[in-house]
Each structure stands twice: as structure tokens, then as C-alpha cells.
RODREN-49139 format. One record per residue: x, y, z of N, C-alpha, C, O, CB in turn. Coordinates in steps of 0.1 Angstrom, whole numbers, padded with zeros to 4 digits, always signed. Glycine has a CB too. Example, Ala and Ser with C-alpha at 12.3 -4.5 7.8 and 13.67 -1.06 7.14 Angstrom:
REM RODREN-49139
+0132-0057+0078+0123-0045+0078+0132-0033+0078+0142-0033+0085+0113-0045+0090/+0128-0022+0071+0137-0011+0071+0129+0000+0079+0134+0011+0080+0141-0006+0057/
***
This chain:
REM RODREN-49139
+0008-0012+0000+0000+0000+0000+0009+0013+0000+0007+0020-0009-0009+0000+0012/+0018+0015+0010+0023+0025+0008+0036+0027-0003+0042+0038-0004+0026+0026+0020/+0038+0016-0011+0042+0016-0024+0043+0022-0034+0052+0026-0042+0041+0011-0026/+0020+0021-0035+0011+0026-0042+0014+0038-0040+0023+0040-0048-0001+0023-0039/+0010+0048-0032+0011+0060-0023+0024+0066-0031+0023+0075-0040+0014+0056-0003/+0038+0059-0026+0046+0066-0031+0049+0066-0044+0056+0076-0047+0054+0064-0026/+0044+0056-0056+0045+0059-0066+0036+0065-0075+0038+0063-0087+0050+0053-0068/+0024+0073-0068+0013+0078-0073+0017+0091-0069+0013+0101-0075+0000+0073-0069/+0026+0092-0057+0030+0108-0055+0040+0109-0065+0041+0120-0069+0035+0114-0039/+0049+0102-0070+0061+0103-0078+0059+0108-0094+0065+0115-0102+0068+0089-0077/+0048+0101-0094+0046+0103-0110+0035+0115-0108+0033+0119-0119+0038+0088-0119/+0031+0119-0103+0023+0134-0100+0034+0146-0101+0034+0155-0109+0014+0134-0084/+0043+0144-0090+0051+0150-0092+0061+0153-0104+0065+0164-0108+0053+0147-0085/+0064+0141-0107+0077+0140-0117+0073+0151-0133+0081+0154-0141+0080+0120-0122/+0057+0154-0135+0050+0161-0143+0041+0168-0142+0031+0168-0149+0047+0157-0151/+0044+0176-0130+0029+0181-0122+0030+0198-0136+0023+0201-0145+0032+0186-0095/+0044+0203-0129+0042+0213-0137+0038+0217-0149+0032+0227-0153+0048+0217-0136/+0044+0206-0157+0035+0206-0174+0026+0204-0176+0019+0210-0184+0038+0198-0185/+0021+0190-0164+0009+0186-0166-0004+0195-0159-0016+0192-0160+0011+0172-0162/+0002+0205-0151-0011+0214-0146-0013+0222-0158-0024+0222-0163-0010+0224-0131/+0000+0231-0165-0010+0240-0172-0017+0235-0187-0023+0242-0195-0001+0253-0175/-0013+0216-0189-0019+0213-0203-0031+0208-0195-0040+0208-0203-0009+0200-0214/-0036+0205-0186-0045+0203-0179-0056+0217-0177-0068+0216-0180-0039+0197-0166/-0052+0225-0174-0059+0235-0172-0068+0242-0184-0077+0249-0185-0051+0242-0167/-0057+0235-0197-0068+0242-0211-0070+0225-0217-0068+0224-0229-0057+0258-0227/-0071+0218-0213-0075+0208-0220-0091+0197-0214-0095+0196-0202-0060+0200-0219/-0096+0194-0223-0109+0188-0216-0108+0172-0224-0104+0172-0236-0125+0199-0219/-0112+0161-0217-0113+0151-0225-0123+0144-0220-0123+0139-0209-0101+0145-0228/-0136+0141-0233-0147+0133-0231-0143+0119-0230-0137+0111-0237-0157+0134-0241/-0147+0118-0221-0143+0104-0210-0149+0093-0221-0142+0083-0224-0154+0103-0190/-0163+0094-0228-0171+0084-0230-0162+0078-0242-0160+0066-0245-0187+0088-0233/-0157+0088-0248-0147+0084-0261-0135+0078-0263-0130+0075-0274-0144+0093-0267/-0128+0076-0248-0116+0071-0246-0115+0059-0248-0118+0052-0238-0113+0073-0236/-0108+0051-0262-0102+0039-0266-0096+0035-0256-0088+0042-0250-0095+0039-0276/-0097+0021-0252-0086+0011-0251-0071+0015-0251-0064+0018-0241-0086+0001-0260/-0068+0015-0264-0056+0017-0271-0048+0036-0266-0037+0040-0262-0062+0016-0291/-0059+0041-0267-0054+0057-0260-0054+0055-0246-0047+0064-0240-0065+0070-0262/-0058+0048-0239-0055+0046-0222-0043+0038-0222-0034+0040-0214-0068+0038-0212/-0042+0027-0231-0031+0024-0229-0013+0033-0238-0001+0033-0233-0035+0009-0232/-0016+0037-0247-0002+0048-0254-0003+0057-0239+0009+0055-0235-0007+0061-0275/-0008+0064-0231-0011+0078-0225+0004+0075-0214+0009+0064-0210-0031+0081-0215/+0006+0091-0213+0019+0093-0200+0015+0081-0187+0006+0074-0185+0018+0114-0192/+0025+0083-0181+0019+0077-0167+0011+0085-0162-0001+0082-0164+0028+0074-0155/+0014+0098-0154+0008+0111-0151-0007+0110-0157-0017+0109-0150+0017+0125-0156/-0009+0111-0171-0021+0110-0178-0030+0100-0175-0042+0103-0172-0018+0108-0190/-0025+0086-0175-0029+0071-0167-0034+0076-0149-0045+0075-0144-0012+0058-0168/-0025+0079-0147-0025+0080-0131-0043+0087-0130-0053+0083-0124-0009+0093-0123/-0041+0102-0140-0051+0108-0132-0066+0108-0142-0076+0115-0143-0045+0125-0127/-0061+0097-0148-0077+0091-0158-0080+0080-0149-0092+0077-0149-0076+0083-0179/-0070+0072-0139-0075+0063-0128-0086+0064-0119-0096+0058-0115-0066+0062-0122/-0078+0080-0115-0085+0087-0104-0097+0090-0108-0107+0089-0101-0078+0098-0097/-0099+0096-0122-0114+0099-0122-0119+0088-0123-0125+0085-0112-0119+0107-0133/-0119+0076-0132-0129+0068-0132-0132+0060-0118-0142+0052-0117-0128+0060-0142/-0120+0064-0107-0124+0056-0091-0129+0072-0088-0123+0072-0077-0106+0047-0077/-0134+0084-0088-0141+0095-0084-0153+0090-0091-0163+0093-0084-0135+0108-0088/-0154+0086-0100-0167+0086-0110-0176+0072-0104-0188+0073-0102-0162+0083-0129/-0167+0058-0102-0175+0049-0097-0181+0052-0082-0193+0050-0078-0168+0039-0098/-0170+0058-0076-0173+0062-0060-0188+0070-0062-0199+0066-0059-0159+0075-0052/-0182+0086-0071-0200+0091-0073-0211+0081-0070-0219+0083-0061-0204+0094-0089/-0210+0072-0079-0226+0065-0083-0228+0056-0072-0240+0054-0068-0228+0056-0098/-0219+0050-0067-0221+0045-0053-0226+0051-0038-0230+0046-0028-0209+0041-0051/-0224+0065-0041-0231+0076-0034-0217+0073-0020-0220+0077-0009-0252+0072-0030/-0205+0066-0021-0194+0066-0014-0182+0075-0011-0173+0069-0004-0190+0058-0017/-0180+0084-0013-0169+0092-0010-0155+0091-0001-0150+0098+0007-0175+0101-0006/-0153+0076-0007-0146+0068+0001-0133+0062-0009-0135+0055-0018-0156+0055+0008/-0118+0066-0005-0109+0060-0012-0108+0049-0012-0118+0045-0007-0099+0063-0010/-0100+0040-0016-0099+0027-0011-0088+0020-0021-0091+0012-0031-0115+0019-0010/-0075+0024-0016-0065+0018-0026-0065+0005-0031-0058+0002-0041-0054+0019-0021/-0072-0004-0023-0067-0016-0030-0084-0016-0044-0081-0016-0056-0065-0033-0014/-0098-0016-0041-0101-0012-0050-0097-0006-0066-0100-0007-0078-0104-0009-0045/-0088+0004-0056-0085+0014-0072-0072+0006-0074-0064+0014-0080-0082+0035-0072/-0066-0008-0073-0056-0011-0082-0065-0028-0087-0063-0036-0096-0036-0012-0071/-0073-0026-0080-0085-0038-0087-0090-0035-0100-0092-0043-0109-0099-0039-0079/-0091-0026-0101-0100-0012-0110-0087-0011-0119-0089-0012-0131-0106+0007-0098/-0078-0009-0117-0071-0007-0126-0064-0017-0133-0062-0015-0144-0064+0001-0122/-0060-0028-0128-0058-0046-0131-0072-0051-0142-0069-0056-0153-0060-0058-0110/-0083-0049-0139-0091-0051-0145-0093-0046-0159-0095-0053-0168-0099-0050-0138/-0091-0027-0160-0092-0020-0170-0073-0028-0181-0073-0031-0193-0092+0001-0163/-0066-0029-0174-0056-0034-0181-0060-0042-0182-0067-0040-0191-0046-0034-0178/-0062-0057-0179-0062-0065-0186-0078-0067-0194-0079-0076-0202-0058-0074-0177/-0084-0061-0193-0094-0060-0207-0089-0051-0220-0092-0054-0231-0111-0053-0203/-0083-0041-0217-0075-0033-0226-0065-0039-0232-0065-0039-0245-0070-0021-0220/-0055-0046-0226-0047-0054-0234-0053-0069-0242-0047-0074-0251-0035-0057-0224/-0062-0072-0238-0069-0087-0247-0071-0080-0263-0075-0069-0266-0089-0094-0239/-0067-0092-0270-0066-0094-0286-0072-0080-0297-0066-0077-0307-0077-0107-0290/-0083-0074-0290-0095-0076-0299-0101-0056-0293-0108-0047-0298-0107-0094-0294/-0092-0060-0276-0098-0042-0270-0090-0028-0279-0094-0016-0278-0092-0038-0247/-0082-0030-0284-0079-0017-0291-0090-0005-0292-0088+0006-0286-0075-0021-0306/-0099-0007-0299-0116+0002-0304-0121+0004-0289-0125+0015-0284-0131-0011-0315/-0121-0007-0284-0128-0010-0275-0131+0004-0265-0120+0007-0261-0123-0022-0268/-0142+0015-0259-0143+0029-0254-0142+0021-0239-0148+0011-0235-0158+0040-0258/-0135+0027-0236-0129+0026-0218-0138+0029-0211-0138+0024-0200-0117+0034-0211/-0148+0038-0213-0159+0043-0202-0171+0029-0204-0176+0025-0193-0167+0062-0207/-0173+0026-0211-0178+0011-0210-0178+0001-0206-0187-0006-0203-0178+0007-0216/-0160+0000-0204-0154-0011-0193-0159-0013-0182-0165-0021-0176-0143-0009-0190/-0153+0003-0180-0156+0011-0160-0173+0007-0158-0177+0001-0148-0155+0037-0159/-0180+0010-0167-0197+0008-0162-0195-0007-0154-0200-0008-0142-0211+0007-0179/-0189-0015-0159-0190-0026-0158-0182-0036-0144-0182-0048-0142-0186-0029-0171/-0173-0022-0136-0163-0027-0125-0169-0031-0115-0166-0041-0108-0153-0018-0121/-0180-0023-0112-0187-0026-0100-0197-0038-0103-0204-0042-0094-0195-0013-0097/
***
């Protein structure tokens, strides 16, 4: 766990500063996100498309509750359906519907 921790602060950090001000003018519809583009993306990019979709499942669960080992469930799962034969096309926000 505290592994997690430190290497979610590392990679935040290691591109925080580029990555706040391309963050600040950039918007990206979640529903449209390939397979294939979650998997090419920075770490930093990965890291904090993680966090939304464990912010987004938490939402609908009406939970406001972290829960690291979830979010590396959540994330084991999105990888390994993203990497099978055939997920390239495949929209990532479709996956996520499907974690819970």
C-alpha cells in the first residue's frame, strides 16, 4: 500500500508542472476514450484518468470513500481487458460501467 502512495505521488510529481498548465486548457470526453489511448497515455495521464474513473465509480455508489486496493482492482481489470486481442476500439468508459 504504501508503495502505491509513493509511486502515485512520484509520478504526479515528476510532471505536475507541465501537466497542470496542459490540464488546465485541456478537456477530454471520458465516453470516447479507446482502449488503445489509455493504454499509449503518459503515466501522469494514466494515473489521473485512474483517479477519475475511481471518483466517478465512488460518485454513483453515493461513497466518498478512497480505497486503494479497489482502485488497483479497478485498474488490473481496465488493463487486462484493454490489453486482450481484440480491445484496441474498445471505449474505456464502457469497461468502467462494468467494474462494479
Amino acid at each position: 500500500m504504501r508503495f502505491l502512495g509513493i509511486t502515485l505521488a512520484l509520478l504526479l510529481a515528476s510532471g505536475s508542472s507541465v501537466y497542470a498548465d496542459e490540464a488546465a486548457t485541456s478537456k477530454r470526453d471520458m465516453s470516447k476514450l479507446t482502449c488503445g489511448e489509455f493504454l499509449e497515455m503518459s503515466a501522469p495521464d494514466a494515473v489521473v484518468t485512474l483517479f477519475w474513473i475511481d471518483g466517478y465509480l465512488s460518485s454513483k455508489d453515493n461513497a466518498p470513500v478512497w480505497d486503494a486496493e479497489t482502485f488497483v482492482e479497478h485498474r488490473d481489470k481496465l488493463v487486462k481487458i484493454c490489453t486482450s486481442e481484440d480491445a484496441k476500439g474498445k471505449f474505456l468508459f464502457e469497461e468502467v460501467e462494468d467494474l462494479n
